[in-house]
matplotlib code that plots the C-alpha trace (Angstrom):
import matplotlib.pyplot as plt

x = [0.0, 2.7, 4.7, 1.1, 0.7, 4.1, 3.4, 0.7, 1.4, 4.6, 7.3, 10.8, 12.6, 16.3, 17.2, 18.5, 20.0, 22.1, 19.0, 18.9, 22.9, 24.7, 21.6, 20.5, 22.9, 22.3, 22.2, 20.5, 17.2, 14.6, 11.1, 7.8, 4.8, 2.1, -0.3, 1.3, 0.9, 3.8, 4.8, 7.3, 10.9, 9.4, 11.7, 9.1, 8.9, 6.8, 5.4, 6.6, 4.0, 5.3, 6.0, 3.8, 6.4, 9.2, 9.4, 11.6, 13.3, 12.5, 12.4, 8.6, 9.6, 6.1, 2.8, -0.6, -1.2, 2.7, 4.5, 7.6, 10.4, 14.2, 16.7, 20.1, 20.0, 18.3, 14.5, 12.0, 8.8, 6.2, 9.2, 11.7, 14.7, 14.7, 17.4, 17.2, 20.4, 20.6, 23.9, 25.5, 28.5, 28.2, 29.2, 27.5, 24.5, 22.2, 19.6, 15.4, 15.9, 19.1, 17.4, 15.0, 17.5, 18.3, 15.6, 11.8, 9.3, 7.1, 4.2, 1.7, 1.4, -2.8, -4.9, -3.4, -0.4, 3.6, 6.3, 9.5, 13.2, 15.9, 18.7, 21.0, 20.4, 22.5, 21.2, 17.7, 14.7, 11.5, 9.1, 11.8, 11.3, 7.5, 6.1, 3.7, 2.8, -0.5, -0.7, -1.9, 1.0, 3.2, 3.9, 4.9, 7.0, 10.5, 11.2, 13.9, 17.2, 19.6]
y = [0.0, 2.3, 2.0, 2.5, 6.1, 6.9, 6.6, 8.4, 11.5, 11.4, 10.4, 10.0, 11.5, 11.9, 14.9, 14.7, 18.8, 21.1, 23.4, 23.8, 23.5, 23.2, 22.8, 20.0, 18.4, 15.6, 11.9, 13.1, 12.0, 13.8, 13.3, 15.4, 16.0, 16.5, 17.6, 20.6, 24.0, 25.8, 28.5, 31.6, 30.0, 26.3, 23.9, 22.5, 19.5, 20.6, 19.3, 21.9, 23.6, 23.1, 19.6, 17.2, 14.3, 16.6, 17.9, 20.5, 21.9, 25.2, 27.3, 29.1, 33.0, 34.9, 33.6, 35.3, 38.7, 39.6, 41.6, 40.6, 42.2, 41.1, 43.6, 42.9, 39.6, 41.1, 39.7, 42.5, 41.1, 43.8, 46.6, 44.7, 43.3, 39.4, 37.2, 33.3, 31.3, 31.9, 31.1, 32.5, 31.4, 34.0, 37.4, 39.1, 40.4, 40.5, 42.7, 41.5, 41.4, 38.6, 36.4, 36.6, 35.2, 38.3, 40.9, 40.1, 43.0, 43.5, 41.2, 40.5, 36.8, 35.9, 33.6, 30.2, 30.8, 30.9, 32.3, 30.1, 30.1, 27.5, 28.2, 27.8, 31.1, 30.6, 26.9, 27.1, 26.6, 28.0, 31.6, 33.6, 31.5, 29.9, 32.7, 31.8, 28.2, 27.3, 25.8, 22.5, 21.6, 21.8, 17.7, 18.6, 20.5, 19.3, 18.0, 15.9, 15.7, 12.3]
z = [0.0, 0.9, -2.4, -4.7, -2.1, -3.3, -6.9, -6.8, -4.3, -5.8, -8.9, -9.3, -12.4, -13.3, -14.8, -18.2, -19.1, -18.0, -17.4, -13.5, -13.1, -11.0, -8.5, -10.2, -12.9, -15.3, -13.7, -10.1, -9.3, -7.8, -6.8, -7.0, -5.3, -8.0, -5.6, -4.0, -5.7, -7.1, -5.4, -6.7, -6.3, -6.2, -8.8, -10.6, -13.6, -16.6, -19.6, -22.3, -23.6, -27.3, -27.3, -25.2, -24.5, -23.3, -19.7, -18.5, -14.7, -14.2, -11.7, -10.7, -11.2, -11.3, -11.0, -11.9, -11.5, -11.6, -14.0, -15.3, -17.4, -18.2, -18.7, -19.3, -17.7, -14.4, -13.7, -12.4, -10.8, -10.0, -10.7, -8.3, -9.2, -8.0, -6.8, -8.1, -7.8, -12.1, -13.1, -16.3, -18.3, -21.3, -20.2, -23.3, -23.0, -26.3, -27.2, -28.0, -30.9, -31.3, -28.6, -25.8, -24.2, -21.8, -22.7, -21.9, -22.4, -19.3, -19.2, -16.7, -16.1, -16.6, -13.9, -14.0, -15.6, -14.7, -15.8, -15.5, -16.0, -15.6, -13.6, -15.8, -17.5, -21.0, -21.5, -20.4, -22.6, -20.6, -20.5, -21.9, -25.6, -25.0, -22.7, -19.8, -19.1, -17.9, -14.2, -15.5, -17.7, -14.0, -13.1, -9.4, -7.0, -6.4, -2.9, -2.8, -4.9, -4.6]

ax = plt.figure().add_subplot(projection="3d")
ax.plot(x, y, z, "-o")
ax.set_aspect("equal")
plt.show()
């Protein structure tokens, strides 16, 4: 009984990218709850919104009714600057209209949504490329990395 509880309340996954590095790196395993809400700084797993049977790491930056903006690599949430544990290996900083890699035009994230980033700033694929992702495609909340 025990075991089917855990598979239910919760799943194991190893990570597979470099998204979340070097707080979670490829070859570690964590585990989920899929029934807690995300909450801003959670690690969540997520189904991507573009293609179905990938998931991604990412971290929970804004969630509804927020307004976020990148500038120069710098994340604003309701107009202040927020401190994730982003890492960057590329000192350049590119402009909107290169990549939306470092520059995100202020947006307020809708009802049910999120808007995500890895921590791995220059590797990450997440809000910054597919914009806000709705609250259902979230898998579960990280708890426990081995």
């Amino acid at each position: 009984m025990g075991f089917l509880i855990t598979i239910i309340f919760f799943g194991g996954y190893r990570v597979s990218d470099k998204d979340m590095s070097p707080a979670f790196k490829p070859g570690d395993y964590i585990f989920i709850n899929r029934f807690k809400s995300p909450d801003v700084g959670d690690v969540v797993l997520i189904k991507s919104p573009l293609q179905s049977e990938k998931q991604y790491l990412v971290r929970v930056v804004a969630e509804a009714g927020s307004v976020v903006k990148i500038d120069q690599k710098k994340v604003f949430v309701n107009g202040e600057v927020v401190s994730f544990p982003f890492t960057s290996s590329d000192p350049r900083i590119f402009t909107a209209e290169q990549t939306g890699r470092d520059t995100y035009a202020e947006k307020i994230v809708p009802e049910e949504e999120l808007f995500v980033i890895g921590d791995n700033w220059d590797y990450s694929f997440d809000s910054r490329y597919f914009g806000v992702i709705s609250e259902d495609l979230v898998q579960g909340v990280v708890f426990l990395k081995m």
